[in-house]
C-alpha positions as CSV (number, residue, x, y, z in Angstrom):
1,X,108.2,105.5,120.5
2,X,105.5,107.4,118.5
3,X,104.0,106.6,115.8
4,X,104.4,108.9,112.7
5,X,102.4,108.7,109.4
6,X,103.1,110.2,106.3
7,X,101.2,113.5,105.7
8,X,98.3,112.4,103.6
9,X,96.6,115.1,101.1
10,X,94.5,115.3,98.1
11,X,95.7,116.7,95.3
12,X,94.8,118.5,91.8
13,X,95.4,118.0,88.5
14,X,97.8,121.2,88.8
15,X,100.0,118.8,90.9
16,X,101.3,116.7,88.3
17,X,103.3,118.9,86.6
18,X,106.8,119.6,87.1
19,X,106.7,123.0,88.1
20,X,104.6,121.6,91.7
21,X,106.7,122.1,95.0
22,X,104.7,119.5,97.0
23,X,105.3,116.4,95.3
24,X,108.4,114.8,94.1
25,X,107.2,111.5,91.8
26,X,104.2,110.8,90.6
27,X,102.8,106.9,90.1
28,X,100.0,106.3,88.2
29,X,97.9,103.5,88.8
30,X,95.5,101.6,86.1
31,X,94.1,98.7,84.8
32,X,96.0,98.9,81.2
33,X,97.5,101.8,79.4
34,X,94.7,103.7,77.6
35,X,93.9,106.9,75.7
36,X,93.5,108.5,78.8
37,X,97.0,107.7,80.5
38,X,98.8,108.8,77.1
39,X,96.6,111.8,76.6
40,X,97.8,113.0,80.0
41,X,101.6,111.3,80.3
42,X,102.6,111.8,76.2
43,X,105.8,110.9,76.7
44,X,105.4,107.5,76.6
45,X,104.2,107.1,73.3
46,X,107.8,107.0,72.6
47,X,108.3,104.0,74.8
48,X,105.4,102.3,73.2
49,X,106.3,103.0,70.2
50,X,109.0,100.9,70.2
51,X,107.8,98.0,73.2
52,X,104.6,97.3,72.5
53,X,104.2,95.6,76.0
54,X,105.3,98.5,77.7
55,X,103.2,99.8,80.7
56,X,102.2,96.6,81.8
57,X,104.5,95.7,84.3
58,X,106.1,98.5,87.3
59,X,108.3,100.9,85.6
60,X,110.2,103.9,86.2
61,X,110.1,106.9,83.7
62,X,112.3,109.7,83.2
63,X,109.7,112.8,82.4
64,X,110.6,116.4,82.7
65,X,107.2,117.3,82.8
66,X,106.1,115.3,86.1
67,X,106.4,116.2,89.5
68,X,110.4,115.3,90.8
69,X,110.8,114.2,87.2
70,X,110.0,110.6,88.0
71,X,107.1,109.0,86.5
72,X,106.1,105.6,87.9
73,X,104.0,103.2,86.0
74,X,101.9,101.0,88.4
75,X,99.4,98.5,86.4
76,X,96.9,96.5,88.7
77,X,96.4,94.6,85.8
78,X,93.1,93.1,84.5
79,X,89.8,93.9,87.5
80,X,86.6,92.2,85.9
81,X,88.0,88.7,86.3
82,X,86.2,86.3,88.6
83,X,89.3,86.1,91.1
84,X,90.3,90.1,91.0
85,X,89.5,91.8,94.0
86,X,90.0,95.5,95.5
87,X,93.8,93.5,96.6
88,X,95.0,94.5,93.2
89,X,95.2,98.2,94.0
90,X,96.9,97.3,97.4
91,X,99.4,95.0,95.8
92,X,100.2,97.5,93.4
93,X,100.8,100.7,95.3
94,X,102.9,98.6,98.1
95,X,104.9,98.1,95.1
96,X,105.3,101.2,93.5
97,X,105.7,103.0,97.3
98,X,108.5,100.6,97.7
99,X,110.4,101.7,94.1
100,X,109.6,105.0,94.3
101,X,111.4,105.3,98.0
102,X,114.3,103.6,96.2
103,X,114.3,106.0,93.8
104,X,115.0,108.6,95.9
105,X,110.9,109.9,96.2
106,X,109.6,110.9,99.7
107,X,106.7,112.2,98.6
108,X,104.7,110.9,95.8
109,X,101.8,111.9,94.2
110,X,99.5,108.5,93.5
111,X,97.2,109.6,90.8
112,X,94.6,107.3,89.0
113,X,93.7,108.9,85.4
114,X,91.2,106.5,85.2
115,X,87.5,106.7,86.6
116,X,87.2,103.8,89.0
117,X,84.6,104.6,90.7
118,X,83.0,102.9,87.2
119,X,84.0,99.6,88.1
120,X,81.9,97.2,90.0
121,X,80.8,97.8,93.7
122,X,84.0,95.5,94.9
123,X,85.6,98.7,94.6
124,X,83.7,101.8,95.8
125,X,87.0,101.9,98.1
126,X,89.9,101.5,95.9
127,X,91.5,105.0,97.1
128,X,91.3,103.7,101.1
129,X,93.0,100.4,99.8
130,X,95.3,102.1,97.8
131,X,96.6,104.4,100.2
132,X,96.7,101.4,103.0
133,X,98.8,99.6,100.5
134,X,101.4,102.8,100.2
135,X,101.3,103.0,103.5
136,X,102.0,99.4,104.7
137,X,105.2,100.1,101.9
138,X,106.7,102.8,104.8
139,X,106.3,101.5,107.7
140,X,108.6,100.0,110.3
141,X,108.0,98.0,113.3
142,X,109.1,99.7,116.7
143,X,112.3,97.5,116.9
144,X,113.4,98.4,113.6
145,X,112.8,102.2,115.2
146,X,114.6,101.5,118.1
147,X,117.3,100.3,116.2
148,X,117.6,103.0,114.2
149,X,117.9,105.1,117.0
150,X,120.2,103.4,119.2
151,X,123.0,103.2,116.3
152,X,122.0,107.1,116.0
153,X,120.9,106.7,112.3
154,X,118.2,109.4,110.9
155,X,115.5,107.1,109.5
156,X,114.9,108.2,105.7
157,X,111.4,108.0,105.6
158,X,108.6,108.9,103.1
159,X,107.0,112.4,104.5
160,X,104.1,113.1,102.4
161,X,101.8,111.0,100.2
162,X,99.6,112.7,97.4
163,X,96.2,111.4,95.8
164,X,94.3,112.4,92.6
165,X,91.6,109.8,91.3
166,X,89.5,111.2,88.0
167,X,85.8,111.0,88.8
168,X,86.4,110.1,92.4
169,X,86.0,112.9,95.5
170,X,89.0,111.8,97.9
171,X,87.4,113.8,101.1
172,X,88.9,114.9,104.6
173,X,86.7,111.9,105.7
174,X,88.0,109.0,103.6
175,X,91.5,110.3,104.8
176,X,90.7,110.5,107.9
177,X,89.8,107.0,107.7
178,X,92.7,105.6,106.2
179,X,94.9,107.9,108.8
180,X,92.8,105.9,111.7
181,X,92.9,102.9,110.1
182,X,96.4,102.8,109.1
183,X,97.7,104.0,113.1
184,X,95.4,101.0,114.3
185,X,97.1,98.6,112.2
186,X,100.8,100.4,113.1
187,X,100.0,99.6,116.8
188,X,99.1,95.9,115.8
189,X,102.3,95.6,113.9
190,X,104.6,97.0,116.5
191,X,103.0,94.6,119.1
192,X,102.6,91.7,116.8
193,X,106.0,92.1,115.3
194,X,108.7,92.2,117.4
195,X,110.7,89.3,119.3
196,X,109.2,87.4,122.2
197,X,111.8,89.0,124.8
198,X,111.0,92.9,123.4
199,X,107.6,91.9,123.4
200,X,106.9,90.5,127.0
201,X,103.5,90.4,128.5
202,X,104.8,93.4,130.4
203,X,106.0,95.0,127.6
204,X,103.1,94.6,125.4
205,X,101.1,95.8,128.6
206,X,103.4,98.9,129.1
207,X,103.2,99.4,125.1
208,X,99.5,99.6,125.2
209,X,99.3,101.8,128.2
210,X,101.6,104.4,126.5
211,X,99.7,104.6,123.5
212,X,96.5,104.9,125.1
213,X,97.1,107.4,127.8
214,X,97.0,110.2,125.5
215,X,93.7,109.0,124.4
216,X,91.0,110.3,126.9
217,X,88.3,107.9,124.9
218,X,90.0,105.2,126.2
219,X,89.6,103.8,129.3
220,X,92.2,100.9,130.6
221,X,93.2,99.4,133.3
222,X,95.8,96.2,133.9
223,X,95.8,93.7,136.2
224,X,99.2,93.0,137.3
225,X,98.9,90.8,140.6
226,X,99.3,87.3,140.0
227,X,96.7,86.2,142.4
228,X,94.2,88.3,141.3
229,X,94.7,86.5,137.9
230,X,94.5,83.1,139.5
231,X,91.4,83.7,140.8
232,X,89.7,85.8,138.2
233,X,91.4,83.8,135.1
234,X,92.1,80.3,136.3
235,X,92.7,78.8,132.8
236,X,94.7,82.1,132.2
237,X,97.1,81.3,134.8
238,X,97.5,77.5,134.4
239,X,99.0,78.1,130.7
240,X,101.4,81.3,132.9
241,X,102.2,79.2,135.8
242,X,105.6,77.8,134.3
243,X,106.3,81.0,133.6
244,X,106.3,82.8,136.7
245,X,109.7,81.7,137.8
246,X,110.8,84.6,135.3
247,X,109.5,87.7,136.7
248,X,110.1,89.6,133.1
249,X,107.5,86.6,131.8
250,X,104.9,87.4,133.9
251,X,101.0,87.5,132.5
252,X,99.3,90.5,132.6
253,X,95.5,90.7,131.5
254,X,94.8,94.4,129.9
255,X,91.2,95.9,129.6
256,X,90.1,98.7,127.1
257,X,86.9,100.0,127.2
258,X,85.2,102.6,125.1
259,X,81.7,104.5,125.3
260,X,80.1,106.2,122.9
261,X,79.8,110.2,124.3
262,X,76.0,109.7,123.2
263,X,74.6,107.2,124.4
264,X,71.1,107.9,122.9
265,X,73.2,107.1,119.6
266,X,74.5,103.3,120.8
267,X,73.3,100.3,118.5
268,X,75.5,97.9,119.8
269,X,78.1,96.9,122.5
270,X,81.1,95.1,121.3
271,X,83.5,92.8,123.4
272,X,86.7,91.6,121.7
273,X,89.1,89.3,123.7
274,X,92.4,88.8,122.0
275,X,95.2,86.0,122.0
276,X,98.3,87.2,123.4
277,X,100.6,84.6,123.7
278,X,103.8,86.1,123.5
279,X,105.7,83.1,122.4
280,X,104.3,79.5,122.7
281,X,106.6,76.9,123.2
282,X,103.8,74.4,123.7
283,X,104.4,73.8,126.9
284,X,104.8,70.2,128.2
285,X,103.4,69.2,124.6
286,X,106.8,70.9,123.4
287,X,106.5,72.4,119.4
288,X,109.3,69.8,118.3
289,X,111.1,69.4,115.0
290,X,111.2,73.1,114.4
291,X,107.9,74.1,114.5
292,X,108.2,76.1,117.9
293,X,109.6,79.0,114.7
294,X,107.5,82.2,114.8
295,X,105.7,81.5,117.8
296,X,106.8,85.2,118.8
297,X,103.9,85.8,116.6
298,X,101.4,83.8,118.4
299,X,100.3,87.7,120.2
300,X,98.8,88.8,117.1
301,X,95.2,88.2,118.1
302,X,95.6,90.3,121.2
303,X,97.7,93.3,118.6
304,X,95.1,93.0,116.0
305,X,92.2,93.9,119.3
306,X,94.6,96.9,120.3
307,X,95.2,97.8,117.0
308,X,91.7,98.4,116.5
309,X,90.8,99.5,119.4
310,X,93.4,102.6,118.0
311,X,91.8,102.8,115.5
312,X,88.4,103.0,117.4
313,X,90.2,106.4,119.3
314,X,90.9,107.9,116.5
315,X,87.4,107.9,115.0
316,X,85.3,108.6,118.2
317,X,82.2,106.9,116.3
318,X,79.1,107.5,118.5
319,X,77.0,104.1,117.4
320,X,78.8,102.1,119.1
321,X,80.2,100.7,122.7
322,X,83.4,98.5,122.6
323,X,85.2,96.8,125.7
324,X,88.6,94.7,125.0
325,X,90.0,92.3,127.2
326,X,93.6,91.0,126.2
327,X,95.2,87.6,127.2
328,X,99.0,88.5,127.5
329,X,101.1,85.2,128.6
330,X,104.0,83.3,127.7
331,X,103.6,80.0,127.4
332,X,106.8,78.3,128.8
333,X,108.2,74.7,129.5
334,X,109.4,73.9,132.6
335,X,109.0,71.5,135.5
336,X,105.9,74.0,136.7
337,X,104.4,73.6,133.4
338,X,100.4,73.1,133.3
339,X,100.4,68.9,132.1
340,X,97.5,66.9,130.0
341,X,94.9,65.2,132.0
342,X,95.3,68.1,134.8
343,X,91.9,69.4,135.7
344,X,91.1,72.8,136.3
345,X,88.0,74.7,136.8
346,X,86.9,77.7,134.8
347,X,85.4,81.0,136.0
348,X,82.6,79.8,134.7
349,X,83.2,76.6,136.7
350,X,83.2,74.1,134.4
351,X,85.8,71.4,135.3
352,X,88.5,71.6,132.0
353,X,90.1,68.3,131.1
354,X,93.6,69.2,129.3
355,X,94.2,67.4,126.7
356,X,97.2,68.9,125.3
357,X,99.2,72.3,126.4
358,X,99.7,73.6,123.3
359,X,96.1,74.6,122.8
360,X,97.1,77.3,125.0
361,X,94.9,80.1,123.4
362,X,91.8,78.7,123.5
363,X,92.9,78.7,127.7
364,X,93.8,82.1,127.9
365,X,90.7,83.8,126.4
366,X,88.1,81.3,127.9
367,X,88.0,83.0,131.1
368,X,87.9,86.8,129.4
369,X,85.1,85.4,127.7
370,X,83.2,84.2,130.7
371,X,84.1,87.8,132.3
372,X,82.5,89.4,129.1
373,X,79.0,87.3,128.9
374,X,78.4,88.3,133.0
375,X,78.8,91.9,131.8
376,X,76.1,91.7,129.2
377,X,74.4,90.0,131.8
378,X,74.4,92.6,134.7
379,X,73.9,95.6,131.9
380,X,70.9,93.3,130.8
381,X,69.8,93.1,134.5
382,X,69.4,97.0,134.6
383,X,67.0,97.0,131.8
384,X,69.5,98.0,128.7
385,X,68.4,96.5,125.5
386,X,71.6,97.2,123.3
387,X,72.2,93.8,121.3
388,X,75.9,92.4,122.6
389,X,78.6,90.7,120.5
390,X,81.1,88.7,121.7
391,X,84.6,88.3,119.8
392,X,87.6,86.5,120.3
393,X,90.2,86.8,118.1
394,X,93.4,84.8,118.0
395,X,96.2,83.0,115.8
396,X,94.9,80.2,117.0
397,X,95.0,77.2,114.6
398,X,97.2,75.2,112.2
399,X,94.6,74.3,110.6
400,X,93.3,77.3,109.9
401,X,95.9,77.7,107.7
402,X,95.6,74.7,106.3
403,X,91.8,74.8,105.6
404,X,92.1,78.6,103.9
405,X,95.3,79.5,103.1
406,X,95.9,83.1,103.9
407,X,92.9,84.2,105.0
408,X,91.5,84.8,107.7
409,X,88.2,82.9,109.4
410,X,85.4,83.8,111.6
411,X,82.5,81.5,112.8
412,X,79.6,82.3,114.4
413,X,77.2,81.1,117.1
414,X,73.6,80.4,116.3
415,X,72.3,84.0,117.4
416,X,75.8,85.8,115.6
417,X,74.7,83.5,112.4
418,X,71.0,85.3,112.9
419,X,72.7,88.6,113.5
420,X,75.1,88.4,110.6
421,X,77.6,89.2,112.4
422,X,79.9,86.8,110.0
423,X,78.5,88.1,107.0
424,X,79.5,91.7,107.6
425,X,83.2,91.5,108.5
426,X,83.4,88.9,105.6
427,X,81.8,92.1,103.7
428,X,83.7,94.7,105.3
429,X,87.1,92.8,104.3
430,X,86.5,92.5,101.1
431,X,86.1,96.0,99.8
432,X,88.6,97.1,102.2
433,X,91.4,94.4,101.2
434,X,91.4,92.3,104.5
435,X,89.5,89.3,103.4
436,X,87.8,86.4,105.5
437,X,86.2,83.0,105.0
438,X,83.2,82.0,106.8
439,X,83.7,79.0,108.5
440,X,80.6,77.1,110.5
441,X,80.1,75.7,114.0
442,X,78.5,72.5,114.2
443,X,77.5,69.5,116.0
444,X,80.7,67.3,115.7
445,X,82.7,70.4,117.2
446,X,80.8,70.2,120.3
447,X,80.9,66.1,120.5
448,X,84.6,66.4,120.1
449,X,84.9,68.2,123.4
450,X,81.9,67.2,125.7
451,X,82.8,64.9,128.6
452,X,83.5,61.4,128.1
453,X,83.7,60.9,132.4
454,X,81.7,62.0,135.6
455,X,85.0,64.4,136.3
456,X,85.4,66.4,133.6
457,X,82.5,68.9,131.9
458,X,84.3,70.0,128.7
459,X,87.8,68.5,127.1
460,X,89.9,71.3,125.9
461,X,91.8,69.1,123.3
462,X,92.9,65.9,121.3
463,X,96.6,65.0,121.7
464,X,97.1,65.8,117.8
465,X,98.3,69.1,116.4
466,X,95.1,71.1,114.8
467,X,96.8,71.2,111.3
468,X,96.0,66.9,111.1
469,X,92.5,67.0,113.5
470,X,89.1,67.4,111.6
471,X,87.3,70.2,112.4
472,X,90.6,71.7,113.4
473,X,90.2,75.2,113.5
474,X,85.8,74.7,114.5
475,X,85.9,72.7,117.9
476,X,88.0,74.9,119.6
477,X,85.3,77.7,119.3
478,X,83.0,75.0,121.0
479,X,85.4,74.3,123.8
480,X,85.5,78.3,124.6
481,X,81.5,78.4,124.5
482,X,81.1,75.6,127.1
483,X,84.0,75.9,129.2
484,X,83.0,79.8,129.2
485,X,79.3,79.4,130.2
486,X,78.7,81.1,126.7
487,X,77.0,77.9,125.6
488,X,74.2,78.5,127.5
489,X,72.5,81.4,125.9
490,X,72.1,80.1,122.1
491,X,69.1,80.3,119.9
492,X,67.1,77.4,122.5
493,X,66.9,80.8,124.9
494,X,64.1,83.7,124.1
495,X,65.4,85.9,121.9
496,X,66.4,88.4,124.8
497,X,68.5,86.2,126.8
498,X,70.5,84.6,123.5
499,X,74.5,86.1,123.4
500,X,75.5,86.3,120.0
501,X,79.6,85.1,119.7
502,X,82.1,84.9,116.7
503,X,85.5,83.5,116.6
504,X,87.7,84.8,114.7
505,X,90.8,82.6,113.3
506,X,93.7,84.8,111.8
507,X,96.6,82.1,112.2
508,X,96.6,82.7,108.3
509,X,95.7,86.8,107.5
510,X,98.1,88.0,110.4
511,X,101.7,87.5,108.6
512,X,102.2,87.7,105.2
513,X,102.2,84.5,102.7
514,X,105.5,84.8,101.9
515,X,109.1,85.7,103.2
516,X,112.3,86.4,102.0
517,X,115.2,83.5,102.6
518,X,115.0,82.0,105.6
519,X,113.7,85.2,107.4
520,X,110.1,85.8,109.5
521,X,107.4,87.2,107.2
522,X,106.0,90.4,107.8
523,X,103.4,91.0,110.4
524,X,100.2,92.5,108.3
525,X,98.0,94.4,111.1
526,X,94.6,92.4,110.0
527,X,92.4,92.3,110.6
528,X,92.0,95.7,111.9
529,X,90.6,96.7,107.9
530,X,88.5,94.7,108.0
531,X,86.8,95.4,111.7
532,X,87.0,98.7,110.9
533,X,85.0,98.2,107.8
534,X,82.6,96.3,108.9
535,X,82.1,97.8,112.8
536,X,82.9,101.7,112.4
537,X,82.1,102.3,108.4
């Protein structure tokens, strides 16, 4: 089912007034109600006049002289404190996209009377964040669609959205940014989303292929046959094997792969693998006393790669080379299930001591991540001097959630830590409203999982959930670099022959923080903002 955005268009002052055709409502976002917003909206000096707090919470405004006759007050509130951050403007215009739609608006006009552009730095991309925020306010996932569509219902949708900042230039270019941004995130939300049975390995595998075919970028291909993936994914197929007596369960691994059409142009090669588990029981280690809940959402590593990746098709940038490998399995319980204290040998061929089948992630992406170091390895062998990064990208901890909240988390290898390769997605999230903590990989994290017997070479896990293990969320980064072969090409290695490798945590940034009743939260598409930020800005 296709993805359709909201027309986006910058608009002129002209625009606000009533006697416009294109707009309908018009929201105006600001810090606090100034001069400025009453020398442009005078109608509500009558409301003041009477409330002296009004305009400082979301409104709705009668005015004949706006666009559809609706005026919709939108405060971020105050932006100089020490906590404020670029969020504000995405909170706010979620909000008012949301009450406007209610109204009866399908296409507003956001206009900010104030200069913004004067504030600090944090926010040199308030109008991206703001439209991301209306945006995220009109969107439903595919199921939702196909709902919709097989009860016959015409989805009332918003059509067109308007934006007007004072003292700010909204170019084709920062629209067409948001547009790319905003369809990668829509394809991570649509995979990431929907229940574990409409979102299958094979389903998420045929989702991705029909998104992508259009895209001639894009190169994919998906490996289907089951003993192809026990050979080339070992780890991969232990967490699938229990769930190969259900044909509709069975793994698929999908590969993306993008090259720059000037190759002259390339400053670095990117390799994301992502975490698609499409619903983790725990395996033999069931998830008991009701915290198997949302595992339907355990793919969102694997959506957020995809997502980007969408995003990555839509922009066509030319400094950059990015391959994508995702992990798509379900992992089941059953009397085939992989057990603790199996042992099973990597790609890499490092003999994996299981400690405990509900680390199933770290499993499924190790062997991805083994097939992405030999590829830097042979394009290094033919003389190419590109620097590599490695990503993996998962919901992969309790405690990563428990440590930050919800944020999300990267860590970096020694040669990522020299490359700042942490650093920049932390500082692409946070002026595009996706923010990250920077965790750090230590010493304890590999202790934790180095061999405590002549036949084993890495331990995958304790027998403890993360959420109550020190180091939670940092030693399983360790256990993918050894049992991956990554490990061996740190900062003791000449600079040439170092890999640089981040792993990236979202267990916390991919739903929301909240949810309504007992309900799911919503699925949030980072951190596609935030590698698109930092990776393609």
């Amino acid at each position: 089912m296709a993805l359709a955005l909201p027309t986006i268009v910058s608009a002129s002052q002209a625009d606000l007034a009533a006697t416009t055709q294109q707009f309908d409502a018009v929201i105006a976002v600001y810090p606090t109600v100034s001069e400025k917003l009453l020398s442009v909206f005078g109608s509500l000096n009558a409301y003041l006049a009477v409330d002296k707090s009004f305009g400082s919470s979301l409104a709705v405004v009668p005015d004949q002289n706006v666009a559809g006759g609706r005026l919709i007050l939108a405060p971020t509130g105050s932006l100089n404190g020490d906590s404020d951050d670029v969020r504000k403007f995405q909170e706010i215009t979620r909000a008012a996209m949301k009450r406007a739609f209610a109204a009866g608006a399908v296409a507003p006009l956001f206009y900010f009377p104030e200069n913004m552009d004067a504030c600090d730095e944090d926010y040199s991309h308030f109008v991206e964040v703001s439209l991301l925020g209306a945006l995220a306010a009109c969107f439903d996932p595919i199921d939702v669609r196909e709902h919709y569509e097989k009860i016959g219902k015409n989805h009332y949708t918003v059509q067109k959205i308007g934006i007007l900042a004072a003292g700010t230039e909204v170019t084709p270019e920062r629209l067409t940014f948001v547009n790319a941004v905003e369809i990668g995130r829509r394809v991570a939300k649509d995979l990431g989303s929907p229940n574990c049975e409409r979102m299958t390995p094979i389903k998420f595998a045929e989702y991705v292929e029909n998104h992508f075919k259009s895209q001639s970028v894009i190169n994919m291909s998906v490996i289907k046959d089951i003993d192809v993936i026990e050979k080339e994914y070992p780890l991969l197929h232990a967490v699938a094997r229990c769930s190969l007596s259900v044909p509709r369960h069975f793994p698929r691994v999908v590969k993306l792969e993008y090259k720059s059409e000037d190759p002259s142009k390339v400053k670095e090669n990117l390799y994301f693998i992502g975490k698609g588990v499409t619903y983790d029981t725990g395996g033999a280690d069931i998830k008991a006393g009701g915290v198997m809940r949302g595992m339907s959402r355990d793919k969102c590593g694997a959506a957020a790669v995809a997502g980007f990746m969408a995003t990555l098709a839509e922009l066509k940038p030319k400094h950059i080379n990015v391959t994508a490998i995702l992990s798509l399995v379900r992992n089941s319980v059953g009397s085939n299930a992989y057990v603790s204290d199996e042992i099973i040998y990597s790609r890499a061929g490092q003999r994996v001591l299981v400690g405990n089948t509900d680390a199933e992630g770290r499993m499924a992406m190790t062997d991805p991540l083994c097939e992405c170091k030999e590829r830097i390895l042979a394009e290094r062998g033919t003389g190419v001097n590109i620097p590599s990064r490695l990503f993996t990208v998962a919901t992969l901890t309790g405690h990563a959630i428990r440590a930050y909240g919800p944020y999300g988390i990267c860590l970096d290898n020694g040669p990522a830590r020299k490359a700042n390769i942490s650093t920049r997605i932390q500082a692409g999230g946070h002026i595009l409203g996706d923010p990250f903590e920077i965790s750090t990989l230590r010493r304890e994290d590999y202790a934790y999982v180095a061999p405590g017997a002549a036949s084993e070479d890495v331990v995958q896990a304790n027998d403890k959930a993360s959420s109550v293990t020190a180091r939670g969320h940092q030693y399983p980064m360790a256990f993918m670099a050894l049992a991956s072969g990554v490990s061996n090409f740190g900062l003791d290695k000449e600079k040439k022959d170092q890999i640089a490798y981040t792993h990236v945590d979202i267990a916390g940034s991919a739903e929301e923080s909240s949810s309504v009743g007992f309900s799911l939260p919503e699925v949030t598409g980072n951190p596609v903002p935030a590698f698109a930020s930092a990776f393609l800005l």
